[in-house]
N, C-alpha and C positions, 0 to 999 in steps of 0.2 A: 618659949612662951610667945615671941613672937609668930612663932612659923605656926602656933593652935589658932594666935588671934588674927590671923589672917585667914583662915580656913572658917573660923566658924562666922565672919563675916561675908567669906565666900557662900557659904553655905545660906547664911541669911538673905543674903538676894536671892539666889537660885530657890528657893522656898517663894521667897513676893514674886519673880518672877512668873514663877509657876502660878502661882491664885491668880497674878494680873490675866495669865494668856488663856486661864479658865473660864475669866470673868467674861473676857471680849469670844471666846468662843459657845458661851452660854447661850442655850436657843432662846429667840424673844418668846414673851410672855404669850404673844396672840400666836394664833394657828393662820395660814389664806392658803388659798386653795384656788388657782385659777386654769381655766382651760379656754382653747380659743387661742387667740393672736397673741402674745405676752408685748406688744405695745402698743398703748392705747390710742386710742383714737376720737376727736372730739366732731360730733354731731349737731345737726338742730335738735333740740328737744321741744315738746311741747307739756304744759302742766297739765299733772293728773293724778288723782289720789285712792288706792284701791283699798278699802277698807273691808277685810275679810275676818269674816267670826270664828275662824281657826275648825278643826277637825280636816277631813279630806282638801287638797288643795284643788282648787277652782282655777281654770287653764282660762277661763273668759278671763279671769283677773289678771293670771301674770298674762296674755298676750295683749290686754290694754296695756300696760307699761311698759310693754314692749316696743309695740305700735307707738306712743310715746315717745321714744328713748333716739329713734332715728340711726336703731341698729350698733347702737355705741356700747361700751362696756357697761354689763349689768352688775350690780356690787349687792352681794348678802350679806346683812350683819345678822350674828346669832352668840350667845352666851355660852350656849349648853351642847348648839347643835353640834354637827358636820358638815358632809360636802355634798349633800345629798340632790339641794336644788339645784348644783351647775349642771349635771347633765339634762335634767327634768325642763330645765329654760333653754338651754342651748339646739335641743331636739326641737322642740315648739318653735325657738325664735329667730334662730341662725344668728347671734347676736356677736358682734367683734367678739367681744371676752365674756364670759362669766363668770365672779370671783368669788367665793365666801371668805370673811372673815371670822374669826371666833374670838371672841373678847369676853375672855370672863373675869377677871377682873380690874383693879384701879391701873395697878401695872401694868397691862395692857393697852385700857384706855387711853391713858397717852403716852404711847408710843406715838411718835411723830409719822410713822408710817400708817397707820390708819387712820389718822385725817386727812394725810396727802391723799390714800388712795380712796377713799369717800369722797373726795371733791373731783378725783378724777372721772366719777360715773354719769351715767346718762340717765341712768333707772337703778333707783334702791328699796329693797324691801327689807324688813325687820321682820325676824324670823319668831315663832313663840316661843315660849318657854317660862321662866319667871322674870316678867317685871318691874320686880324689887332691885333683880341687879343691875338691871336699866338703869334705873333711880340711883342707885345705889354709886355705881361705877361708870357710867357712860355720861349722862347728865352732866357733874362735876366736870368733865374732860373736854380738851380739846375737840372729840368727835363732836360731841352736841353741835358747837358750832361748823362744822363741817357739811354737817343732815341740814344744819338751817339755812346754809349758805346754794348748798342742794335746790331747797323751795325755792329761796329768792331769786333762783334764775331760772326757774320754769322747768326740773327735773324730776319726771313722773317717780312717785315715791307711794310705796304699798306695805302693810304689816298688817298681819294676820294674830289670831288670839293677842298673846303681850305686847306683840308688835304694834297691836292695832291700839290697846291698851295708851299709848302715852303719842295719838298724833291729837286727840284734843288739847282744848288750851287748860282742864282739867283731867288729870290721870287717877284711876284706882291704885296706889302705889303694890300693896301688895304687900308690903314692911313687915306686917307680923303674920304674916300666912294669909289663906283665900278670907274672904267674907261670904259667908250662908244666908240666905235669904232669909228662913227662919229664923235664927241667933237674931241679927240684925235687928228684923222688925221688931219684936222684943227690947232691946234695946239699940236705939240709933248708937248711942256710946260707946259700943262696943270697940273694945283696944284693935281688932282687926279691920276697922274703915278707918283707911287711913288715904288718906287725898291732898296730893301733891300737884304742881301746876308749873303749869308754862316750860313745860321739857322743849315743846319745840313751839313755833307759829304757822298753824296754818288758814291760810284765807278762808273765812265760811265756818271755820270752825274753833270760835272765839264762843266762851259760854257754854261752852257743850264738856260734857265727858259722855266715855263711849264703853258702851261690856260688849263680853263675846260668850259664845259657847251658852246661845241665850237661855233660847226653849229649854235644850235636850238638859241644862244643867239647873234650870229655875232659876235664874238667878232675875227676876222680875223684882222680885222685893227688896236683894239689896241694891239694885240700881235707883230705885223709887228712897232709902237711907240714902243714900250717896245724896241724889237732888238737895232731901229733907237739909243735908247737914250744912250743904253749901249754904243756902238760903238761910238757914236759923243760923251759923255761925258768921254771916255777913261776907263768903269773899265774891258772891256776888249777889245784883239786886233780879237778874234775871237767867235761867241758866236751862238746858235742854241735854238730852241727853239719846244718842244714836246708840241703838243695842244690834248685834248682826247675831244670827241663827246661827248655829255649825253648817258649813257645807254652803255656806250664803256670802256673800260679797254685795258690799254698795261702790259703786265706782263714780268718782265724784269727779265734774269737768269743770272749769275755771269759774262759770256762772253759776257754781252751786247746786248744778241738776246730775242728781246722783241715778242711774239704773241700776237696779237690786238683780242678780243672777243668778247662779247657781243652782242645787237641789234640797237647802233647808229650807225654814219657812220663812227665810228673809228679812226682814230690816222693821224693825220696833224704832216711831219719832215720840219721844215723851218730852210734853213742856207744861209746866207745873204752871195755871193761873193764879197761885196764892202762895203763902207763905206757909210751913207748917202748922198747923193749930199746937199738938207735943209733940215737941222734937226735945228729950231731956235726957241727961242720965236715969241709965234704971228705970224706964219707963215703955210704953210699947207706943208707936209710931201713930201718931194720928195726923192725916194730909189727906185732902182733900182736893177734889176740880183738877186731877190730871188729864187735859188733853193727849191723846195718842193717835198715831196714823199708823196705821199695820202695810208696809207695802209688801208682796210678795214677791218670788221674783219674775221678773220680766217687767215690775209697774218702775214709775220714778217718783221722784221727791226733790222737789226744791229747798233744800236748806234756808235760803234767802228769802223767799215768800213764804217758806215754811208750807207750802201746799204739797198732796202728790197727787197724781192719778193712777188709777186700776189697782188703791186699794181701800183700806175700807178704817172710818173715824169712831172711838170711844170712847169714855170718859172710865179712870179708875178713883177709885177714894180708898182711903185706907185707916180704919177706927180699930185703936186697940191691938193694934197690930195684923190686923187681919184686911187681905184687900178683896175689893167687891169692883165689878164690871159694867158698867152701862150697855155690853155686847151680851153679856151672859158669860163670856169668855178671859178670866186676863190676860191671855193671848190671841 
């Protein structure tokens, strides 16, 4: 009896043993992917912010952040993606490192090794994808602070579609799937506008939320709900909203002078003079007196004086759900 009850306690450790040495050899949650120098190196940077409305990537965009970055380790955070943009930047940039990381979820997020290696960067972009899990799992985590700690020291920082999605100080969350321009207007209430805020801080772009994938998907109308809900539900008393084209990039330098590039049709400024007249449940969208600036690309735009040049000023209104143009065009 003795010589069983020593074996099956033998036996018992060599079992925990076993799950402990599984546990510590288990792969972490995230994925990185680096090429380049594998130790980093810290550079000057200078602040810069590339805001790209996703579909084809725009090389004027990452080579400002590049240009930016003072040749230091470039860092990609993405959800869903891969490792697609280290070579695509590293050919363009000659860049010390290029890294992706992949975070898809909470377990991920904090790991402690993807906020050290986000603070180690000189230049970070945020990759698309969906933005819910943004919200969802990166937000909550240590990284957030990481991205913000990025800005506050003057580290050119760019995200394209979702990416681009959450660098205002109001975000489209994304939570119960996309928002339709038509659903929307129809009803602002709709369970899919869902608007989340202060993911990260960036100068110049306090009061604003930002869409992507403009023209080519319409999505004009539920950006024009979004405004409506901020304003009718109070979370602010003034608020704007920067829309980028597919194939378009606004690149924004320290005083808020953004140059529009690329080959869509560029960078939509919307700032609502008024409150919504209905903004309600079950009802269709009635808003009024929207100033717009259309810049295209190659023109710019001051966020801060809110001016641009080389493009061109309209007013939209929107009765009943249906929006009408001071251009003829609501694009």
């Amino acid at each position: 009896m003795w010589i069983m009850a020593v074996m099956h306690r033998t036996l018992f450790t060599l079992i925990l043993l076993a799950f402990s040495i599984s546990a510590f050899a288990a792969d972490p949650a995230y994925k990185y992917w680096r090429i380049g120098s594998q130790s980093d190196v810290t550079t000057k940077t200078t602040a810069g912010y590339a805001l790209m409305g996703g579909g084809s990537d725009q090389d004027p965009a990452f080579k400002f952040l590049c240009d930016k970055s003072g040749g230091g380790d470039f860092v990609i955070l993405t959800a869903s993606g891969d490792n697609d943009y280290n070579d695509y930047i590293q050919k363009m940039c000659k860049q010390n490192s290029v890294a992706t990381i992949k975070i898809p979820n909470a377990e991920a997020a904090n790991d402690p090794f993807v906020a050290e290696t986000i603070r180690k960067a000189e230049a970070l972009f945020i990759s698309g994808g969906d933005q819910s899990n943004y919200v969802k799992y990166w937000k909550p985590s240590p990284m957030r602070a990481a991205i913000q700690d990025l800005i506050d020291r003057g580290v050119p920082v760019g995200g394209t579609s979702a990416g681009l999605a959450i660098l205002g100080e109001f975000s489209f969350a994304a939570l119960n799937d996309t928002a339709y321009s038509e659903k929307t207007l129809k009803n602002p209430y709709d369970n899919t506008v869902t608007i989340d805020r202060d993911f990260l801080k960036i100068n110049h772009l306090e009061n604003t939320i930002t869409d992507t994938h403009f023209k080519k998907r319409d999505r004009l109308g539920r950006t024009l709900v979004f405004l409506a809900r901020i304003l009718q539900d109070g979370q602010a008393k003034d608020i704007r909203s920067i829309a980028l084209d597919e194939k378009s990039a606004a690149l924004m330098e320290p005083d808020g002078t953004m140059t529009v590039v690329g080959k869509g049709t560029g960078a939509y400024f919307y700032h609502p003079t008024t409150k919504p007249e209905i903004c309600k449940e079950g009802a269709p969208l009635t808003f009024t007196g929207i100033d717009v600036y259309h810049v295209p690309n190659d023109g710019t735009f001051n966020v801060v004086s809110w001016t641009g040049k080389g493009g061109s000023a309209y007013t939209l209104n929107v009765k009943d759900g249906v929006i009408s143009s001071s251009s003829g065009s609501n694009y």
